[in-house]
Backbone bond lengths (Angstrom), bond angles and torsions (degrees), N, CA, C in turn:
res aa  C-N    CA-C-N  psi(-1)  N-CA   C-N-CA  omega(-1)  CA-C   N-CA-C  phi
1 X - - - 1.451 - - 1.528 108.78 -
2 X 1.419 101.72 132.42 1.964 92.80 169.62 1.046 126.36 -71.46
3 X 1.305 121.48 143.78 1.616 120.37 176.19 1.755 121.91 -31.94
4 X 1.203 106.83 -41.94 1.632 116.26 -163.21 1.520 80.07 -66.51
5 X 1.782 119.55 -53.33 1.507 85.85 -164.50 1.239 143.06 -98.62
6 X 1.207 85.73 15.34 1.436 108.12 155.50 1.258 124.28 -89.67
7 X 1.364 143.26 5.61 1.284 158.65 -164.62 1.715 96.37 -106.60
8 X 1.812 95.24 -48.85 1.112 86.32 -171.02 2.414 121.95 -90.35
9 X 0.739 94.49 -1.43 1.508 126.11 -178.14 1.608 94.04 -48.77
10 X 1.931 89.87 -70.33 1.142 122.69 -176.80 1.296 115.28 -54.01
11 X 1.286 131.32 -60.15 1.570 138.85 168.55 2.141 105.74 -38.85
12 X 1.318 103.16 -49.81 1.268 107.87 -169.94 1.489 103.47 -43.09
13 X 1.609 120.22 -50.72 1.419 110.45 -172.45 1.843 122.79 -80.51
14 X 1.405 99.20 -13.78 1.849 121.06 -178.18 1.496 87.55 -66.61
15 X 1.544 104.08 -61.82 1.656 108.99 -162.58 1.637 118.33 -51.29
16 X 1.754 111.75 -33.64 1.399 126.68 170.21 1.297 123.82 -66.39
17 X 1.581 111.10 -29.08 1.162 101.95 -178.85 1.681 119.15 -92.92
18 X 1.203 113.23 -6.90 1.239 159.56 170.34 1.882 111.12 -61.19
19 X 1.182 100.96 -52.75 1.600 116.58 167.37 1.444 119.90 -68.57
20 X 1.607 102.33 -39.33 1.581 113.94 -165.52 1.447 98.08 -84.01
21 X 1.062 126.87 -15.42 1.567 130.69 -172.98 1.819 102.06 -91.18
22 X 1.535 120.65 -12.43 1.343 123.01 -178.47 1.715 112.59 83.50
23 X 1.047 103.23 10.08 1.696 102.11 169.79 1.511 123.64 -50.68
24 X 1.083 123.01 145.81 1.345 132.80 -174.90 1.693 101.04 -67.36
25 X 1.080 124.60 117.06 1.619 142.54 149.03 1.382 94.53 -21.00
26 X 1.358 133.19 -86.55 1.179 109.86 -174.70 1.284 139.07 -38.16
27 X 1.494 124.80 -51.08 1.126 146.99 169.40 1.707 113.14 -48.66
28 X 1.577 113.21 -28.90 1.491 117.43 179.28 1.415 93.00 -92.02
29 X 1.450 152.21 -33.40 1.165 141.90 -164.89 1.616 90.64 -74.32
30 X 1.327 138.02 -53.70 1.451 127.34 -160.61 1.548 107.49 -85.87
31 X 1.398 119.56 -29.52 1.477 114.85 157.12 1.763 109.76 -47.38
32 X 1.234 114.57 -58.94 1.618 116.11 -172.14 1.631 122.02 -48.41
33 X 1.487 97.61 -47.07 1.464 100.62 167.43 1.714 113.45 -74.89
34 X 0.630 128.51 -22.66 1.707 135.45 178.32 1.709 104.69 -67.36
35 X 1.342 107.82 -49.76 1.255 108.82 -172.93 1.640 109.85 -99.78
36 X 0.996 122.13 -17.94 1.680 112.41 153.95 1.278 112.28 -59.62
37 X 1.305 126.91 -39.08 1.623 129.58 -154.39 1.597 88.99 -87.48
38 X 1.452 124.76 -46.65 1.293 95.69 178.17 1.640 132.75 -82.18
39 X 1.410 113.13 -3.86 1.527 139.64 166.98 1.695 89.37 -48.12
40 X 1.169 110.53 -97.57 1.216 131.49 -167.06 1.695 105.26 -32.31
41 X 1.430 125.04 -63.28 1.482 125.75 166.93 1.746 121.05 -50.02
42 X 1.362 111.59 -23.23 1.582 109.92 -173.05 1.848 82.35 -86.87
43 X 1.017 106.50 -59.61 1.255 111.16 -175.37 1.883 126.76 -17.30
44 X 1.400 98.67 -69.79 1.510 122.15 179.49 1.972 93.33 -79.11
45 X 1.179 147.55 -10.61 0.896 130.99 161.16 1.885 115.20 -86.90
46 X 1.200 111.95 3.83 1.556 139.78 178.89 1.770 98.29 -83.48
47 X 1.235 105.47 -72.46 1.389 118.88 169.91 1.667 114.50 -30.75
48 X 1.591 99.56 -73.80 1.541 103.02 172.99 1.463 127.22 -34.61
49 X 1.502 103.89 -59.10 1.450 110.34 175.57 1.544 112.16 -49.15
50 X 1.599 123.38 -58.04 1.867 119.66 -163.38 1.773 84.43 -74.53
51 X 1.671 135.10 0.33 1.450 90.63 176.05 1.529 97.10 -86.65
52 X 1.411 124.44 -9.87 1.755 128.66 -150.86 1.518 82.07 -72.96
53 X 1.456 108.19 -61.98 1.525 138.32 -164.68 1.706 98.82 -38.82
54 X 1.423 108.26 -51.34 1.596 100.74 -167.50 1.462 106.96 -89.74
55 X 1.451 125.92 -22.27 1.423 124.62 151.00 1.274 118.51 -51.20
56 X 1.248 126.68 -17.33 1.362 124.12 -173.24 1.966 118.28 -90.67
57 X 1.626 79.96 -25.00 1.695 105.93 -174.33 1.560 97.43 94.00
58 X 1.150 129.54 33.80 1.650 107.98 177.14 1.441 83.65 -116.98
């Protein structure tokens, strides 16, 4: 699966619970992009590490 959509999968249930709590729409639109963008960056820095990891033999 690609990161984005999994970033975004993930956001779908943050963003719901996020609604149910009465948060401002605005405030969930700039949370959503904030936290996709860092999904996606922790993500591919996840990647990096198990390729270091399996170059390493661990």
């Amino acid at each position: 699966m690609k990161p984005e959509m999994l970033a975004a999968a993930h956001w779908a249930y943050v963003e719901s619970v996020l609604q149910l709590h009465g948060e401002d729409q605005g405030v969930i639109e700039k949370c959503g992009e904030h936290y996709k963008a860092a999904f996606v960056h922790g993500f591919k820095h996840g990647i990096e590490s198990l390729a270091e990891n399996s170059a390493d033999g661990e």
